[in-house]
DOTORZA-977767 format. One record per residue: residue number from 1; residue in one letter; chain; x, z, y of N, C-alpha, C in turn. Coordinates in Angstrom, 1 decimal, always signed. Example, Ala and Ser with C-alpha at 12.3 -4.5 7.8 and 13.67 -1.06 7.14 Angstrom:
REM residues 2
[1; "a"; "A"; [+13.2; +7.8; -5.7]; [+12.3; +7.8; -4.5]; [+13.2; +7.8; -3.3]]
[2; "s"; "A"; [+12.8; +7.1; -2.2]; [+13.7; +7.1; -1.1]; [+12.9; +7.9; +0.0]]
END
This chain:
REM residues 89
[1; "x"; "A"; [-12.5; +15.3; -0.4]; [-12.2; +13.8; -0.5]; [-12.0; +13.3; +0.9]]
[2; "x"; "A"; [-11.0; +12.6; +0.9]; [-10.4; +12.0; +2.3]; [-11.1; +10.6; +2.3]]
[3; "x"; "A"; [-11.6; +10.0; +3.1]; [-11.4; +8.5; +3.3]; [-10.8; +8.0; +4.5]]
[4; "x"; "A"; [-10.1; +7.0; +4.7]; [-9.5; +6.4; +5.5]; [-9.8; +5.1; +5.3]]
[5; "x"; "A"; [-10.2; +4.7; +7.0]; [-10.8; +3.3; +6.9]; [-9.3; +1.9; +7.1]]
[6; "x"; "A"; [-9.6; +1.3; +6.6]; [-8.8; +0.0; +6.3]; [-9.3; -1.0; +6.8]]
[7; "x"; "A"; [-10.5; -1.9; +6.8]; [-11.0; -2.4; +7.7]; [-12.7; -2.8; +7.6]]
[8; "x"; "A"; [-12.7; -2.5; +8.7]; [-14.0; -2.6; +8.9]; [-14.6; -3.7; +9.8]]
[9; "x"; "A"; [-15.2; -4.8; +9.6]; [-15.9; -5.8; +10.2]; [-17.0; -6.5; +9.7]]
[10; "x"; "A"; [-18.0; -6.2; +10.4]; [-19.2; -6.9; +10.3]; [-19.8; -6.4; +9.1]]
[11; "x"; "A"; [-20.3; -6.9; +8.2]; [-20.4; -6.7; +6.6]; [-19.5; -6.3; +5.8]]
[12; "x"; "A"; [-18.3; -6.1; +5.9]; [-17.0; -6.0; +5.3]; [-16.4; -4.4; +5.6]]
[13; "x"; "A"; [-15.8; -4.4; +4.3]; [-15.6; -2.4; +4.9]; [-14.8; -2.8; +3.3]]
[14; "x"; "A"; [-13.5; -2.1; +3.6]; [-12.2; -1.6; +3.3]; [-11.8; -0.1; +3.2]]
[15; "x"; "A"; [-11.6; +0.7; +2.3]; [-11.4; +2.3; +3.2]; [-10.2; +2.8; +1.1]]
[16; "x"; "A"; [-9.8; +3.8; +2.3]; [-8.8; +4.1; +0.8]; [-9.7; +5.7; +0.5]]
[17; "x"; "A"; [-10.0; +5.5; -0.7]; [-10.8; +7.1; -0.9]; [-9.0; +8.1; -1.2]]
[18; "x"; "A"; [-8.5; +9.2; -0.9]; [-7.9; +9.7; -1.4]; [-8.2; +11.0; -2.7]]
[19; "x"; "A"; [-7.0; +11.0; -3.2]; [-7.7; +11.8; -4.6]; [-8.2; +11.3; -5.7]]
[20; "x"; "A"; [-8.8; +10.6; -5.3]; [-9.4; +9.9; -6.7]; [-9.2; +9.3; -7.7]]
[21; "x"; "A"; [-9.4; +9.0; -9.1]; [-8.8; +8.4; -9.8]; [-9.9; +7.1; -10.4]]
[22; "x"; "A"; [-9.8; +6.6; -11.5]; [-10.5; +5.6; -12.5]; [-12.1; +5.8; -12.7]]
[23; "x"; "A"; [-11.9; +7.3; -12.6]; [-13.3; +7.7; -13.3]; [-14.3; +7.9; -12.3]]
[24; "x"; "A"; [-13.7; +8.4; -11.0]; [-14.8; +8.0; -9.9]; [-15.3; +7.0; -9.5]]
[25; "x"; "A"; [-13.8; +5.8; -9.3]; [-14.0; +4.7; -8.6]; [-14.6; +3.7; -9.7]]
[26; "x"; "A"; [-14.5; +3.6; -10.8]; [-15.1; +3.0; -11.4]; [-17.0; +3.5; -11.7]]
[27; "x"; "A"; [-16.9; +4.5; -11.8]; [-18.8; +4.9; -11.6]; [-19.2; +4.5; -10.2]]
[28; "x"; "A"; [-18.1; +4.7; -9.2]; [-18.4; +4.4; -7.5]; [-19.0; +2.9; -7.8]]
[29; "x"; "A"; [-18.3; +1.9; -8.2]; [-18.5; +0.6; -8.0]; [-19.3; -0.1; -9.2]]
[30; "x"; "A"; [-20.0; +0.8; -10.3]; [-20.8; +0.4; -10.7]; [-22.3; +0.7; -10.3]]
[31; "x"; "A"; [-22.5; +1.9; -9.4]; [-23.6; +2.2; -8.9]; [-23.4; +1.0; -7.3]]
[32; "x"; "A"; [-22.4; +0.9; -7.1]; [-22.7; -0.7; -6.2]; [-23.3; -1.5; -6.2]]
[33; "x"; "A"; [-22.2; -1.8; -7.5]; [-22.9; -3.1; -8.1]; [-24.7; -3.5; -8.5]]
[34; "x"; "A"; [-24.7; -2.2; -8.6]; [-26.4; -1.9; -8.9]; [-27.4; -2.3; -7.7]]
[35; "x"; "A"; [-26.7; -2.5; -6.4]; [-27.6; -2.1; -5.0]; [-27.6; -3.6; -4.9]]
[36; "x"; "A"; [-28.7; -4.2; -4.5]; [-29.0; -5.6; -4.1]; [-28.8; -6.3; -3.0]]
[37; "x"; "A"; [-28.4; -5.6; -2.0]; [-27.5; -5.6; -0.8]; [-26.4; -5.8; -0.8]]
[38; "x"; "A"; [-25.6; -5.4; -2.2]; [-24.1; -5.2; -2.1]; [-23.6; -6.7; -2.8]]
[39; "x"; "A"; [-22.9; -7.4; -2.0]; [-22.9; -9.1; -2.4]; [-21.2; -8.6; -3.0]]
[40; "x"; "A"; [-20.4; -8.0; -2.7]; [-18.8; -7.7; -3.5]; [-18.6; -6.4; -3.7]]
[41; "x"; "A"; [-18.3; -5.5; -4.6]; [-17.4; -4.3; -4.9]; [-16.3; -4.3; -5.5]]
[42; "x"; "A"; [-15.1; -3.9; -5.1]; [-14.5; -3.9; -5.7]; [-13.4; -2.7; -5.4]]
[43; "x"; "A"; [-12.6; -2.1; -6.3]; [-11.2; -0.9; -6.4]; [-10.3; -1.1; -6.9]]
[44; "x"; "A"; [-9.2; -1.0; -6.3]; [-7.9; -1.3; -6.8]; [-7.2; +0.3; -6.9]]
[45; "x"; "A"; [-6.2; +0.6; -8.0]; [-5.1; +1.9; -7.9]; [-4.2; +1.4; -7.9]]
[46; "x"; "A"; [-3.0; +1.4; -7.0]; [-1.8; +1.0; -7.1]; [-1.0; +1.4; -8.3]]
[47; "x"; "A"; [-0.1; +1.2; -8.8]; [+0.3; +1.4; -10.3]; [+0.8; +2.9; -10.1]]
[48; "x"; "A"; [+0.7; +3.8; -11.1]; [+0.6; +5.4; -10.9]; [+2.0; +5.5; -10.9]]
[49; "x"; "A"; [+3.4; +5.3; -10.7]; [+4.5; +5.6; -10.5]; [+4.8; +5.4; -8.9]]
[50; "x"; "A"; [+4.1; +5.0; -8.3]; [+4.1; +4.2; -7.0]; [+3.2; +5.5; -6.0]]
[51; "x"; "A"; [+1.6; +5.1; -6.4]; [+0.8; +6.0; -5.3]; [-0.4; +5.9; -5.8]]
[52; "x"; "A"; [-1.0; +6.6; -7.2]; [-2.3; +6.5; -7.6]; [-3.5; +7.1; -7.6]]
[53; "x"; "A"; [-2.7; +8.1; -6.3]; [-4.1; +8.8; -5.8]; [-5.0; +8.5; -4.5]]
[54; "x"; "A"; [-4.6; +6.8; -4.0]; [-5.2; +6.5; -3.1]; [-6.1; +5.3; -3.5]]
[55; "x"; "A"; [-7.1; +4.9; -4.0]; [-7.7; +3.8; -4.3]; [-7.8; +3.1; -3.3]]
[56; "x"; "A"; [-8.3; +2.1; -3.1]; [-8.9; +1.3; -2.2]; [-10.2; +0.5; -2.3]]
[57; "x"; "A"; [-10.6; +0.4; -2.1]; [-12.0; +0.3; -2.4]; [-13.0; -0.7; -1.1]]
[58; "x"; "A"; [-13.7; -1.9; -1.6]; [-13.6; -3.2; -0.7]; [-15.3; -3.2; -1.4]]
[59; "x"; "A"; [-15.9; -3.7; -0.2]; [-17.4; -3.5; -0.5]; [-17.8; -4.6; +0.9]]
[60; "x"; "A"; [-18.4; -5.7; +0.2]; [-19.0; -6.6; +1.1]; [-20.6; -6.6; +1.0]]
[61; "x"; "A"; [-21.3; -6.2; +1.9]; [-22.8; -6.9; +1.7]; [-23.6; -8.0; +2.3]]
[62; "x"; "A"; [-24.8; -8.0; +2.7]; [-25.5; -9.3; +2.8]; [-26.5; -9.3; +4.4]]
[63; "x"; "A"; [-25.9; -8.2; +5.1]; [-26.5; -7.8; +6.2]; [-27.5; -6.7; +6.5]]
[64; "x"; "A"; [-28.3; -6.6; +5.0]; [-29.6; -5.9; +4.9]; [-29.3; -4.7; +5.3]]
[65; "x"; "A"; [-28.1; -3.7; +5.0]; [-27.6; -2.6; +5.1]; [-26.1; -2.9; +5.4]]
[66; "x"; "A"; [-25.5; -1.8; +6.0]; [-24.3; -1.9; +6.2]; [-23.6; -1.1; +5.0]]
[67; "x"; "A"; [-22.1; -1.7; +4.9]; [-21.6; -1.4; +3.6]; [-21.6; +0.4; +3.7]]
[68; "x"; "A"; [-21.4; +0.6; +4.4]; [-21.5; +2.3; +4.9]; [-22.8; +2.9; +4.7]]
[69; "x"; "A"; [-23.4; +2.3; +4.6]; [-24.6; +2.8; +4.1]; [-24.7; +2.9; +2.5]]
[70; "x"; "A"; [-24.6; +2.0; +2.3]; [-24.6; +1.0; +0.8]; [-23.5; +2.4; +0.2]]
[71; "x"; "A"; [-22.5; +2.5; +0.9]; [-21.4; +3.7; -0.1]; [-21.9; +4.7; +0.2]]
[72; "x"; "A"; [-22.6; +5.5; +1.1]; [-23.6; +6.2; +0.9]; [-25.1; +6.5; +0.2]]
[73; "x"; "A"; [-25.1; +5.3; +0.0]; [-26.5; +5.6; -1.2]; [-26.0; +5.8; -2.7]]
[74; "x"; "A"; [-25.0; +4.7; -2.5]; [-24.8; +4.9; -4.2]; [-24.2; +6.2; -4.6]]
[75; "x"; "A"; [-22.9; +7.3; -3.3]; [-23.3; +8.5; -3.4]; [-24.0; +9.6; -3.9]]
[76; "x"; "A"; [-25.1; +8.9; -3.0]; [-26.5; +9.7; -3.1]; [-27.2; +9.8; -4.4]]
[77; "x"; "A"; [-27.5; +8.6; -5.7]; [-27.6; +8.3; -6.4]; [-26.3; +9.1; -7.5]]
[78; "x"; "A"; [-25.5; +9.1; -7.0]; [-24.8; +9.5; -8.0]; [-25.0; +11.6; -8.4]]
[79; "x"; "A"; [-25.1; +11.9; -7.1]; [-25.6; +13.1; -6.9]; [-26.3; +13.4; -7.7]]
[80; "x"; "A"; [-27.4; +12.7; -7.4]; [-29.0; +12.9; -8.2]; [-29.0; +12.7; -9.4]]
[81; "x"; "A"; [-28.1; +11.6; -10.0]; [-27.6; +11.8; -11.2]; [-27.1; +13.1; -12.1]]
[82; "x"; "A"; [-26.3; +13.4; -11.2]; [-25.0; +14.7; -12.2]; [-26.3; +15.7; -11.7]]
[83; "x"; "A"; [-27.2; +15.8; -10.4]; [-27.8; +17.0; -10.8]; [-29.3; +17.1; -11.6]]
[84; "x"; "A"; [-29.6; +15.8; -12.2]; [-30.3; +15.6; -13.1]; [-29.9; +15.9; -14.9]]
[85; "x"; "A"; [-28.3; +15.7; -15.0]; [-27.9; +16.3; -16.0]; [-27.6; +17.3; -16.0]]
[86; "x"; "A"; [-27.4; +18.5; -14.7]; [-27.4; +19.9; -15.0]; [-28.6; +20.5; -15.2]]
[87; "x"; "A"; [-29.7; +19.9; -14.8]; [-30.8; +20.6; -15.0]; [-31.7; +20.2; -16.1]]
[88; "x"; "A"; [-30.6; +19.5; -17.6]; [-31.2; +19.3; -18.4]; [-30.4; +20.2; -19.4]]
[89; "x"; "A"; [-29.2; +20.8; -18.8]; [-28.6; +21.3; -19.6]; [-28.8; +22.8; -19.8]]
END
């Protein structure tokens, strides 16, 4: 997985994940949305005839953490997630 940053200022962080599709970005931005720090999430795919392997992906927070952090935890959570259902399987 590539990211490429788009913009980055202060609280505010922009980055295009490449590769990715619906199913990431949408779990990505619901384990966001879960973090109490994270004041906006949001992903856009460009329409898939065009370029729909680059999301873009917009994450504002509230100072407490930086949004780089914040897309790193939810990461990290997501991790602990999928390897909490292999080791139930």
């Amino acid at each position: 997985m590539e990211i490429e940053t788009i913009l980055e200022e202060g609280d505010e962080l922009e980055v295009r994940i490449h590769g990715e599709n619906h199913t990431y970005m949408n779990l990505l931005r619901s384990y966001l949305q879960n973090d109490q720090d994270v004041v906006f999430v949001a992903y856009k795919i460009p329409h898939p005839l065009l370029d729909s392997t680059r999301p873009l992906l917009k994450v504002h927070t509230n100072g407490k953490k930086t949004p780089w952090q914040a897309l790193k935890d939810a990461n990290n959570a997501i991790i602990s997630k999928v390897d909490e259902f292999r080791k139930a399987l």
